[in-house]
Structure formats: C-alpha cells, structure tokens
GUTI-986998 format. One line per 10 residues: number of its first residue (from 1); their letters; for each residue y, z, x of C-alpha. Coordinates in Angstrom, 1 decimal, m for minus. Layout:
<sites>
NUM	A	Y/Z/X | ... $
</sites>
This chain:
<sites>
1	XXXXXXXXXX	156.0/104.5/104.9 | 157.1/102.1/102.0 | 154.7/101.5/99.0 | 155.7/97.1/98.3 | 155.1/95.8/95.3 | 155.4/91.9/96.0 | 157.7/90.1/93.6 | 157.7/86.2/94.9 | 156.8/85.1/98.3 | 158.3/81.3/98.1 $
11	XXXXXXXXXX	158.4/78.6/101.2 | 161.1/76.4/100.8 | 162.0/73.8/98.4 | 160.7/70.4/97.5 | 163.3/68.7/99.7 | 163.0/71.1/103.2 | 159.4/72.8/104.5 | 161.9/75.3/106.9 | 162.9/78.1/104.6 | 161.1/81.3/103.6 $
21	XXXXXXXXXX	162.2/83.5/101.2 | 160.7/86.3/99.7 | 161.5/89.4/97.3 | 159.6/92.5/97.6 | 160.0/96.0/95.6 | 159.4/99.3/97.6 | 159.4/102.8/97.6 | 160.3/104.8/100.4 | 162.1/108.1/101.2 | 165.4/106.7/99.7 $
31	XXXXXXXXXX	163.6/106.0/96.4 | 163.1/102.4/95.2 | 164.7/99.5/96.3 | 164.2/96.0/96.3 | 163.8/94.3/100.0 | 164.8/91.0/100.5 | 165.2/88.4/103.3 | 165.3/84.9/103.9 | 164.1/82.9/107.4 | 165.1/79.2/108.5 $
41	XXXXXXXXXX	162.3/78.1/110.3 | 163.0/75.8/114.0 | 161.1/73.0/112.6 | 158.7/72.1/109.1 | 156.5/74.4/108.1 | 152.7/74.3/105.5 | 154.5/74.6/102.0 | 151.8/77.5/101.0 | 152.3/81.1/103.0 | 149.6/83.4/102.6 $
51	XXXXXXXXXX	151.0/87.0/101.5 | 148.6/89.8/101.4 | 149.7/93.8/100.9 | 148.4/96.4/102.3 | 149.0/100.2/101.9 | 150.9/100.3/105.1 | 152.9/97.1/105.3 | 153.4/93.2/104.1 | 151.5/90.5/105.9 | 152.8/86.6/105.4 $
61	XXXXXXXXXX	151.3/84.5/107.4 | 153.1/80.8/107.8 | 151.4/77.7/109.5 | 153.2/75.3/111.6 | 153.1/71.7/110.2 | 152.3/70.2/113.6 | 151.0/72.3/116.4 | 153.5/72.4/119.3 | 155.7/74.4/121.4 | 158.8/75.9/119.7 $
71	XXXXXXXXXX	161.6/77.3/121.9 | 161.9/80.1/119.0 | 161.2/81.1/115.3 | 164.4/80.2/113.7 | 166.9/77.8/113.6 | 169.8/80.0/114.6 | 170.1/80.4/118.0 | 170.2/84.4/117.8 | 167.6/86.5/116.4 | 167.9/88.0/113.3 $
81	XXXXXXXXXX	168.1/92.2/113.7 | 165.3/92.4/111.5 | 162.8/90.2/113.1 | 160.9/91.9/116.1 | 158.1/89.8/118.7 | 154.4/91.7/118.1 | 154.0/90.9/121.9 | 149.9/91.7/121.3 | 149.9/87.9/119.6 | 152.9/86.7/122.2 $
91	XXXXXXXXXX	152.1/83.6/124.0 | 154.2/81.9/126.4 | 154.5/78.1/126.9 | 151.7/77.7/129.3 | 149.5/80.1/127.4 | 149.9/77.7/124.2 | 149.6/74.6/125.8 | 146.3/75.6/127.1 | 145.2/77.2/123.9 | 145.6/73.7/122.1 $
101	XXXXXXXXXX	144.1/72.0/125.0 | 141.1/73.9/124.8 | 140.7/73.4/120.9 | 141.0/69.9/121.8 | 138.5/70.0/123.8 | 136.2/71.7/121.5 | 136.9/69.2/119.1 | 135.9/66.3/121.6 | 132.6/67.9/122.9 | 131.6/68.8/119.6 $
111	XXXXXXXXXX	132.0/65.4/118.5 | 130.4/63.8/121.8 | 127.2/66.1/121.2 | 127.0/65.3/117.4 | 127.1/61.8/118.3 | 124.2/62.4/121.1 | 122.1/63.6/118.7 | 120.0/60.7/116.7 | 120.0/61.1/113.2 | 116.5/61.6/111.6 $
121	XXXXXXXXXX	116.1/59.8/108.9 | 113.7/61.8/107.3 | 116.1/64.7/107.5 | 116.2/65.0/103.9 | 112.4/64.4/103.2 | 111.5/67.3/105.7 | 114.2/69.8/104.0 | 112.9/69.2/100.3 | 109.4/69.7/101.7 | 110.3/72.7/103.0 $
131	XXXXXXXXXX	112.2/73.8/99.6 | 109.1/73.1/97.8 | 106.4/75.0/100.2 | 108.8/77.8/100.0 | 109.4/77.7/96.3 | 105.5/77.0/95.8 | 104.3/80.0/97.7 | 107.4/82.3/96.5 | 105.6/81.3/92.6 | 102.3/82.1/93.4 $
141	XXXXXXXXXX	102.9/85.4/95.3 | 105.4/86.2/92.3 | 102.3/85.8/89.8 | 99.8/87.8/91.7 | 102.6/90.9/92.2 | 103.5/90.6/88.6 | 100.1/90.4/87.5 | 98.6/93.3/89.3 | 102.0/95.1/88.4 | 101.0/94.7/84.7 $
151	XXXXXXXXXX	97.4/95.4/85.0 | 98.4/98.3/86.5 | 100.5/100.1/84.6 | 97.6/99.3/80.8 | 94.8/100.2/83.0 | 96.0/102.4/85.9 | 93.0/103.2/88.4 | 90.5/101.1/86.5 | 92.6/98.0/88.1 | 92.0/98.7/91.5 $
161	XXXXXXXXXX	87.7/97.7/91.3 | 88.6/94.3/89.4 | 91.2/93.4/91.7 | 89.5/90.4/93.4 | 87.8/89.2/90.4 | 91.4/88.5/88.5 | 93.7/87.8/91.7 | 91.2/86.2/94.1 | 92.1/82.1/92.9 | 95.6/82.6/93.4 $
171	XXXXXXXXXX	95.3/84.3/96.7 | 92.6/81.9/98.1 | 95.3/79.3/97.3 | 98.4/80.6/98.5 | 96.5/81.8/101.6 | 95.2/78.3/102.5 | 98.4/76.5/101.8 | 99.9/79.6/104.2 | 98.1/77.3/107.2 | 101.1/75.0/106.6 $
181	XXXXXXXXXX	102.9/77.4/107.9 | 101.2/76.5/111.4 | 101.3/73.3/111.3 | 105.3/73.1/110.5 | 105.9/75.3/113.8 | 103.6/73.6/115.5 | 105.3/70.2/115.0 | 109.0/71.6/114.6 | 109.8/71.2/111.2 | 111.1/75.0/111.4 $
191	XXXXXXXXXX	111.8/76.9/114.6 | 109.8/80.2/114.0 | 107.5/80.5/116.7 | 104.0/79.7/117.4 | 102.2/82.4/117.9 | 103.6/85.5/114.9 | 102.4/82.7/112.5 | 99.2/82.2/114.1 | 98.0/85.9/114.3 | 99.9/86.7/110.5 $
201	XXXXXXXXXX	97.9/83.7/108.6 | 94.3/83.5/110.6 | 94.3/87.4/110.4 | 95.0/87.5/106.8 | 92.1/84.3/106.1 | 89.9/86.2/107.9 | 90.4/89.3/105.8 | 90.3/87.3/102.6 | 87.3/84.9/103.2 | 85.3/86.6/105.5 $
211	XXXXXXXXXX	85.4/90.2/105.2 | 86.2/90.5/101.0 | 85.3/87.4/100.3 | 81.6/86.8/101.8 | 80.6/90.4/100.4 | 80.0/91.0/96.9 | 80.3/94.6/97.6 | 83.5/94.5/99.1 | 85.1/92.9/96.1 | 84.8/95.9/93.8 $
221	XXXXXXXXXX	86.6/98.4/96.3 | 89.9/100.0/96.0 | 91.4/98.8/98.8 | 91.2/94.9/98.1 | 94.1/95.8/95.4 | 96.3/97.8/98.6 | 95.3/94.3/100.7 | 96.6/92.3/98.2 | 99.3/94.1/97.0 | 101.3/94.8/100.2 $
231	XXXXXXXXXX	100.7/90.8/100.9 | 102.5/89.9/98.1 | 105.4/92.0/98.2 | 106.4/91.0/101.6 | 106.4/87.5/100.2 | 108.4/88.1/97.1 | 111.7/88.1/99.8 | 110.5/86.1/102.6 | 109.8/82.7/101.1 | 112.7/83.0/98.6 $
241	XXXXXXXXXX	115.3/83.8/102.1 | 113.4/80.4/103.6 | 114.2/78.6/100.8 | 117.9/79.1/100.4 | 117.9/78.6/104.1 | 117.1/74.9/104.2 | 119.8/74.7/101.8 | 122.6/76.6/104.1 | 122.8/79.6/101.7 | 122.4/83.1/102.7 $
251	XXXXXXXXXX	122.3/85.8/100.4 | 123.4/89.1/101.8 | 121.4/91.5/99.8 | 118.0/89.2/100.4 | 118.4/89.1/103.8 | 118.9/92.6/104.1 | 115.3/92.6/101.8 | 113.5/90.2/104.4 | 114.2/91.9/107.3 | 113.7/95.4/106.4 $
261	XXXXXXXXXX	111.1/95.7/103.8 | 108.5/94.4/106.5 | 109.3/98.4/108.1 | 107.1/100.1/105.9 | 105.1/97.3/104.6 | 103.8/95.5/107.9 | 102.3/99.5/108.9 | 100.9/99.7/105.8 | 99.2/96.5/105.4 | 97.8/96.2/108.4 $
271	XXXXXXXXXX	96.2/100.1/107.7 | 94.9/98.9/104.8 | 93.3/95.6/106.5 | 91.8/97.8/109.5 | 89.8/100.1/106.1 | 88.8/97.0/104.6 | 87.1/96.0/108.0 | 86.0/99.7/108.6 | 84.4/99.7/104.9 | 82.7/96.3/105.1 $
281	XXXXXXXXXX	81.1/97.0/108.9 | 78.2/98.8/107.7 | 77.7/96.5/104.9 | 77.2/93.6/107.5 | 74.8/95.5/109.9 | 72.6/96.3/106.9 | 72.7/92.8/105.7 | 72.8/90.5/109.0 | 75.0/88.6/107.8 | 76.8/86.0/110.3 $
291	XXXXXXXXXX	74.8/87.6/113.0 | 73.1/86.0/115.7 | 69.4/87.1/115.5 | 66.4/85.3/117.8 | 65.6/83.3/118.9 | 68.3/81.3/119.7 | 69.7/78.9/122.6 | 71.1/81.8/124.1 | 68.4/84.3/123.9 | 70.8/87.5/122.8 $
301	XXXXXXXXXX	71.4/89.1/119.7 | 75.0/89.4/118.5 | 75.5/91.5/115.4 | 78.6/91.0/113.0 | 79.3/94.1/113.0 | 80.3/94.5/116.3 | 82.5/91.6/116.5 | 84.1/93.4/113.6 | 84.7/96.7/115.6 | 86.3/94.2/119.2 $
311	XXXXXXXXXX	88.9/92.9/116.1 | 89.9/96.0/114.8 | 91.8/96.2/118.4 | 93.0/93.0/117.9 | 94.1/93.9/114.4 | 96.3/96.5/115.6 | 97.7/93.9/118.7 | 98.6/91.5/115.7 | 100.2/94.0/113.8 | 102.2/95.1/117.3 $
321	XXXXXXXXXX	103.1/91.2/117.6 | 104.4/90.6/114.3 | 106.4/93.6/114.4 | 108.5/93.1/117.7 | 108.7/89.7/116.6 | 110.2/90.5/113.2 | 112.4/93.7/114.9 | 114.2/90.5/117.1 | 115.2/88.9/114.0 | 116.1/91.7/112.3 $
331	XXXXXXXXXX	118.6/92.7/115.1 | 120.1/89.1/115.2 | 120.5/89.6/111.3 | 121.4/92.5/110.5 | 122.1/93.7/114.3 | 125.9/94.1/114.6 | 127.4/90.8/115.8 | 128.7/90.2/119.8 | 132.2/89.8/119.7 | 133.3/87.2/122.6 $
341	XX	136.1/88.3/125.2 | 138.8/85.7/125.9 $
</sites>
C-alpha cells in the first residue's frame, strides 16, 4: 500500500482540453518517491478533474466534453503499461449507446410530463400559506412548552393544578386553528392523509373543550399539565419539519426529531388522555351534564358518562391509527433507502 500526498492534479493547457497530468508524493515499501504520469486523451476533455485521496489509492475522475463513443482512452494507439481497464465499469459500444439513449429518453419524458402538468397559479399563495400555518402553530406550541417549562422549574408541583388556568387561551387557539389541518388534506393543499388528521385533531378538541374544558373540576387536576405538555412537544418538531418542507429544505437532525420522538410521546399522550377521561367520568354522572334525561323525542335516557366509557376504546384505536400511520413515514424517512437494480 502507498500513502499519496497529492501535489498538482492539472488538465491540460489553455490551448488543448486532451492532456492530464498529475504529480503525486508517496510512501511505500521503497520509501518515498514521487509518482508521476501524464495521459493524452482520444478527444477534448471538461478542463476541471475531480481528485479525491483516499487511504488506499488516488481517485481522478475526468468527464468527456461531448458524450460519445471513443474507440479508446488515449491518443496513442497502444496502451500505456500503466493504465489497466476496471472491467466492473467497462461498457462496450452497444452498452453505451443504449446508456445515452436511455438518458435521452429520460430527459424527453420528463420534460413531456412537466409540460402535461398545468401550472397553478396560486402555487406560491398556497406554499406561503402553508409556511405561515406551520410557523404560526410552531410559535404558539413553542410558548406553551416554554411557559409550562418555566413555571415548572419556580414552582415545581404547585404548577401542575394551575395548568389550565395559565395555558388554556393559547391551547384553545392553537387547537382550533389545528382544524386547518383537515381542511388542507381534505382539499389537497398537502398530501397527508385524511383520516390520522381527523382522529389526531377531533380527539384532542374533544379532550380540551369537552372533557377539561366544560368541568370546572377537571381544570385543577394534575393531569391537564401531562395533556398539555406531551401535546406541545410533539409539535415543537413537527410543524417546524412542515415548514422547511414547503421550502424544499430538509434538515437531517429534525427529521430524525419528527419521526422518532412521536415513539414515546404518542403512548404517553394518549395514557394521559384515557385518565383525563377516566377522572372526569364520574364527575359527569354526578352532574348530568350533556346527558339525555326524559322525556325526550326518543323516550331513552343516555348518560355522558357512558359515551365517555364506548370512547375510551376508540381512544386507544386512534392512538393505534396514528401510530402505524406515523411508523410508515418513519420507515420511508429514516427506513434505509431501496437501491434500484439495472
């Protein structure tokens, strides 16, 4: 093995694209040396090589200046003893001529189906929308985290019974403008589907404004600030990753955040939803309230409560829902990437 220390990798001269020259120190088993050669290409070559080194050996890679078949590398006839075919990149005549044909092709059909496609002229419109819903609801979940974050840490357990009191405005808002969310898969302004965003934001409403929010008593309990807290901090790296999305930029290290943070947090929050529900259940049979007493048209009595206990089970179907949906993405994502086979 020889250790190269690149001196100059140059292409030719300002009057003839068909030389390469380059000048290379190594050490070997005889000791340094300097390594040195110089190739005349058949025809012009790009005027910029790219020359990487590696521990094991010197990589230049040259371009051709017009694709097309050459008969061989170099401009003398016979091959130069110390240039050797790598026969896993060897391609004959026909093989090339069908490689370029087939980029060709490419090239066409992609340009036929972009052409198919009508422009929308409200492309633009419809992406800063989308920058702004994402950056609006990134903001507001950002100020509840850091808020109850803060609170926190001066008053420590005495947060958890104000919770709702302090946070509640901010989460009634960012939870209503969350319906958006429906409405922009339901007309196609993003391609998540339908039904995750359904069961994530009418769950979570119901949660808020029914259960903790129609009960006075619920809003002093510990487990509004769990609720609230595991809603925000899957949000603190979902609608950023959304928003640099509709831009065309992807973060590595956020992405890895949106789709694996929801492991432990989607579990979690959906526990501490099914005890709020648990906790508020005998609250409602003792007060009525929302229950269907007589007389009525239809001559049954319905209690609250009950309904409650039938959407505990769907509580936990949601929560099953989300999850396979968001394991998919995560393996497209993150999942290690199918390689094609020529």
């Amino acid at each position: 093995m020889v250790l190269f220390q690149l001196d100059s990798c140059t292409l030719a001269t300002p009057w003839s694209l068909c030389w390469l020259a380059s000048s290379a120190q190594g050490h070997g088993a005889k000791g340094d040396n300097i390594y040195e050669f110089q190739i005349e290409f058949l025809e012009p070559v790009e005027p910029k090589p790219i020359c990487r080194v590696t521990q094991r050996q010197l990589n230049i890679t040259v371009q051709k200046k017009e694709s097309n078949w050459w008969e061989r590398l170099t401009k003398q006839e016979k091959r130069p003893l110390f240039l050797a075919p790598d026969f896993d990149r060897w391609l004959d005549e026909s093989d090339a001529e069908m490689e370029m044909k087939e980029k060709e092709e490419e090239k066409i059909n992609k340009v036929k189906i972009e052409s198919r496609v009508p422009k929308d002229p409200f492309k633009h419109l419809k992406k800063g929308y989308l920058i702004m819903y994402n950056l609006v609801q990134f903001l507001g979940f950002s100020w509840i985290f850091v808020n109850m974050t803060v609170r926190l840490f001066i008053l420590g357990k005495d947060s958890f019974y104000d919770t709702f009191h302090s946070i509640a405005d901010m989460m009634y808002f960012c939870q209503t403008l969350a319906l958006m969310e429906i409405m922009n898969s339901l007309i196609g302004l993003v391609r998540s589907p339908l039904i995750p965003a359904v069961v994530q934001v009418f769950g979570r409403n119901f949660i808020l404004f029914v259960v903790i929010g129609s009960l006075e008593e619920m809003q002093s309990k510990p487990v509004v600030f769990f609720v609230f807290y595991f809603w925000s901090i899957a949000e603190l790296f979902r609608y950023p990753y959304y928003m640099l999305s509709c831009i065309g930029i992807e973060w590595k290290p956020l992405t890895w955040l949106r789709y694996t943070t929801w492991i432990p947090l989607y579990p979690l929050g959906g526990l501490a939803e099914a005890v709020c529900v648990v906790q508020s259940i005998p609250i409602f049979s003792e007060t009525g309230k929302f229950s269907l007493g007589l007389p009525n048209p239809l001559n049954v009595t319905i209690q609250f409560s009950f309904l409650l206990q039938i959407y505990l089970i769907a509580l936990f179907l949601g929560v099953f829902v989300n999850f396979r949906h968001l394991y998919k993405q995560r393996k497209q994502h993150l999942g290690p990437k199918k390689r094609k086979m020529k």
